[in-house]
C-alpha positions in Angstrom: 0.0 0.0 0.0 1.5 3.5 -0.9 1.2 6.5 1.0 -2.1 8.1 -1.4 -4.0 4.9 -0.7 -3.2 4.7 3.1 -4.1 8.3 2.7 -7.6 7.5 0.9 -8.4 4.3 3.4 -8.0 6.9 6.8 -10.2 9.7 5.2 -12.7 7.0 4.3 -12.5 5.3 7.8 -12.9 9.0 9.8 -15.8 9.8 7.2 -17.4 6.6 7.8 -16.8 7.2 11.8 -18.5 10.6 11.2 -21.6 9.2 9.6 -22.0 6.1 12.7 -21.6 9.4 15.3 -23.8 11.2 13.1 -26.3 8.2 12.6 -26.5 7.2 16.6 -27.0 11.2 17.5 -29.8 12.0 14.8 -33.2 12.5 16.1 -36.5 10.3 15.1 -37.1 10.3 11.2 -40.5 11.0 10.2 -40.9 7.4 9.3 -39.4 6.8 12.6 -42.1 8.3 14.0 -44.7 7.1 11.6 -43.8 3.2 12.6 -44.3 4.2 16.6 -47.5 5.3 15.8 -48.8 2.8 13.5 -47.6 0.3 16.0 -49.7 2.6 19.1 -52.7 2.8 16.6 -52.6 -1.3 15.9 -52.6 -2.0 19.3 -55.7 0.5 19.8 -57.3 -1.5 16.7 -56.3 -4.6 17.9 -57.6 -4.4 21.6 -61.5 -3.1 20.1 -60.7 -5.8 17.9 -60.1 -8.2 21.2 -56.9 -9.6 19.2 -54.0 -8.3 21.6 -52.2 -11.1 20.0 -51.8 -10.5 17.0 -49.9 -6.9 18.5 -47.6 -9.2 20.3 -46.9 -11.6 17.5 -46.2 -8.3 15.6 -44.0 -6.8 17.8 -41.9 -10.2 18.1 -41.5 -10.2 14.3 -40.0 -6.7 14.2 -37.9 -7.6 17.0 -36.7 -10.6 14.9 -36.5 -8.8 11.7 -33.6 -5.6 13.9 -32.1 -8.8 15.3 -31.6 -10.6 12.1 -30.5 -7.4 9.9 -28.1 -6.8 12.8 -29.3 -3.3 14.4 -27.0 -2.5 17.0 -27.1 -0.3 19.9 -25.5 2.9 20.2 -22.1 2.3 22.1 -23.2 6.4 23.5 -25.5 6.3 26.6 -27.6 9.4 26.9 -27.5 10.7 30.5 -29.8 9.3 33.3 -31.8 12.7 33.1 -32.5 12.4 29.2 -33.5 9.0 29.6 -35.6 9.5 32.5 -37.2 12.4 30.2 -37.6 10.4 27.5 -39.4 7.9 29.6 -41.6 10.6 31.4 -42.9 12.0 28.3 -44.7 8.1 28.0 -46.8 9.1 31.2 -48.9 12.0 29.7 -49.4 9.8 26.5 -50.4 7.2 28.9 -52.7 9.5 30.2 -54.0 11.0 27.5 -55.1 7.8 25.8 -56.9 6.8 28.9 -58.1 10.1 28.7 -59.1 9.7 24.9 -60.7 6.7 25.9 -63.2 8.2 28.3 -64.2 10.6 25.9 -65.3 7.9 23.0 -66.5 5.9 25.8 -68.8 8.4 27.1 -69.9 9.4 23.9 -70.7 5.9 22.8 -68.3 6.0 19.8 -67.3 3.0 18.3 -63.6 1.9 18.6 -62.7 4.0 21.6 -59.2 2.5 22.3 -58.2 3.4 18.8 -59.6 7.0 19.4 -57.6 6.4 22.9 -54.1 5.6 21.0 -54.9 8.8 18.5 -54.4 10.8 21.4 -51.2 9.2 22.8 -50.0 9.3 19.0 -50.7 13.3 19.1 -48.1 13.4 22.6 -45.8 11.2 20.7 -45.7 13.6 17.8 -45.4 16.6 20.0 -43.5 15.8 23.1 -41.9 12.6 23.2 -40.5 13.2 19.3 -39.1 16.8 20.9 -37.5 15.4 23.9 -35.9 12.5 22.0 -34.4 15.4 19.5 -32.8 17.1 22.1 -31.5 14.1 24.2 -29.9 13.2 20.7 -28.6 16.3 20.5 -26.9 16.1 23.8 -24.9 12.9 22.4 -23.1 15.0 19.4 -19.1 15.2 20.6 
């Protein structure tokens, strides 16, 4: 190997160093964000539909698909107070599906744990997507 090649494989090894850092510190995609969602609103579909599951067979085949494509975690841990954020941000989505639910329930609309999960979709889009964004941000050396 001559000096212009050793040259061209350490420029390509810090760009491609660059990308994983950039990669592992990026905030949600909107298809990110798109698959949480579809995956809250199936399991508010699937619960009228009494077939929780199906959600869980679902759930085990994504799992298997990250695991077989080899998805890694991010060797970075985000502090204890972003990830406690990140998981607090769950509780008002929690809440607001039950109180979604309530709602549809009391109005006699059919399908209320779907209406319940559009509501904890609306925190995730808001809050929990903003949170993650800046705990992600946090990460970047």
């Amino acid at each position: 190997m001559d000096a212009r090649e050793a040259q061209q494989a350490l420029t390509l090894a810090a760009r491609r160093r660059q990308q994983t850092i950039t990669a592992g510190t990026a905030p949600w995609t909107r298809g990110q964000v798109w698959s949480l969602c579809s995956c809250a609103l199936a399991l508010g579909v699937l619960t009228d539909a009494g077939m929780v599951w199906l959600w869980l067979v679902l759930v085990l085949t994504g799992v298997g698909v990250a695991w077989q494509r080899g998805v890694r975690l991010k060797p970075t841990r985000a502090s204890s107070r972003w990830q406690t954020a990140l998981v607090a941000t769950f509780v008002p989505a929690a809440a607001v599906d039950v109180a979604f639910q309530a709602v549809a329930r009391g109005l006699d609309w059919p399908l209320p744990n779907t209406v319940g999960m559009v509501g904890a979709c609306l925190v995730i889009v808001t809050l929990t997507r903003a949170v993650q964004a800046r705990m992600a941000a946090s990460l970047r050396p």
